[in-house]
N, C-alpha and C positions, 0 to 999 in steps of 0.2 A: 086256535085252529084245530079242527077235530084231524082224527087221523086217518091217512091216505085208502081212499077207497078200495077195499083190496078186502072182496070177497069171501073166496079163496083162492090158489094157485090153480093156474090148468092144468088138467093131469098130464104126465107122459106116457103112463100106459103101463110103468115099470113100478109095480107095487112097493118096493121099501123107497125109492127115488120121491114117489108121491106122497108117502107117509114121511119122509122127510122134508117135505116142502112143505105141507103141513104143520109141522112140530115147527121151522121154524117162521113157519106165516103167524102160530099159534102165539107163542115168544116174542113175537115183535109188537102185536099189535095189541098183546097184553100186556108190553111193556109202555106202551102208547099212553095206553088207557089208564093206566095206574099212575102214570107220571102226571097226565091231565089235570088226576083228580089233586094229586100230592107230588110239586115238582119238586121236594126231595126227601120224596119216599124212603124208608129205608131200605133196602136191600137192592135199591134202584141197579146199582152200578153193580153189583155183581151178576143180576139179570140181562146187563148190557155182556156182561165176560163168558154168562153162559150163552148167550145169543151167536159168542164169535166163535166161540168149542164148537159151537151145534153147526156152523155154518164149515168151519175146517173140515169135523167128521163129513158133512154132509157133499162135498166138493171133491174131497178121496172117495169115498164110494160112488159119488157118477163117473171118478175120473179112470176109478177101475172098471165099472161098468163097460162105456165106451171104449177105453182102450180093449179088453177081453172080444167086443163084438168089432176091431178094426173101425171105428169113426174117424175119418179122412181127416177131419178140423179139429182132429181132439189139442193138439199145438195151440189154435188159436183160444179155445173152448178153457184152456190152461190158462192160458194168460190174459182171459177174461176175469177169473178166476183170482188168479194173483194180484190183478187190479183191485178188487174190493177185498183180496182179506190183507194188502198192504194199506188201504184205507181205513177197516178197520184196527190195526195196527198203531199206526198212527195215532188215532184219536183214544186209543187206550193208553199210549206212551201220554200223550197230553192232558189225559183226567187228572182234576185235582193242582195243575195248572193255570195260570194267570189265562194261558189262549185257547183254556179247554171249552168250547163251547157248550152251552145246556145240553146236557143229556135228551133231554127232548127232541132238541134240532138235530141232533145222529140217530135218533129210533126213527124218525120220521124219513130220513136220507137214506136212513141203510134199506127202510120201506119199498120206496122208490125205485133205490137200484135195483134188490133181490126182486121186485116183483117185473122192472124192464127187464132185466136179464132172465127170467124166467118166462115169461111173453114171447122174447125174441130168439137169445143164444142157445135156451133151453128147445125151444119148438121146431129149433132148424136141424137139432139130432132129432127129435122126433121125427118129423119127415124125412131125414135119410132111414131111420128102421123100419120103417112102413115100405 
């Protein structure tokens, strides 16, 4: 299965925000692709740990953003939030485990989600700043 169609990320307009959805569109889909070629590349899993550092930092810095500029939904916007860095949680607790699923099939999900949620929960602060 090649990896999830995903460009790049749409911008929000807020230069380190955009350059961080970049680094980790960058990260993920280079993780994709190196797993494709060698599904147990070395340094695979730690590429998956820095992928959930980058996304942590990267979720305090929008979530300071928004909160500094008053964003109404920043509550919901949190706990969007907390939904996928407790799923990436999760399946780090489970690496290396009987029920840890291939590394592949979570670069490819986490794909998915960071790019719906940046599509949707991301673009809906965008149109409140405009």
């Amino acid at each position: 299965m090649d990896a999830p169609r995903w460009d790049s990320p749409e911008p929000v307009g807020i230069p380190r925000l955009d350059e961080q959805h970049l680094q980790m569109h960058r990260l993920v889909t280079g993780l994709i692709r190196a797993l494709e070629e060698d599904p147990g590349g070395a340094g695979a899993e730690d590429r998956f740990v820095e992928l959930f550092h980058t996304t942590v930092e990267h979720f305090k810095t929008e979530e300071d953003y928004l909160e500094a500029h008053g964003y109404p939904d920043l509550v919901a916007h949190r706990f969007e939030h907390e939904l996928l860095l407790d799923w990436f949680r999760d399946n780090l607790a489970r690496r290396g485990g009987p029920s840890a699923p291939p590394l592949l099939q979570l670069a490819r999900e986490y794909a998915e989600i960071i790019q719906r949620h940046q599509q949707t929960v991301d673009q809906a602060y965008v149109a409140w700043l405009k």
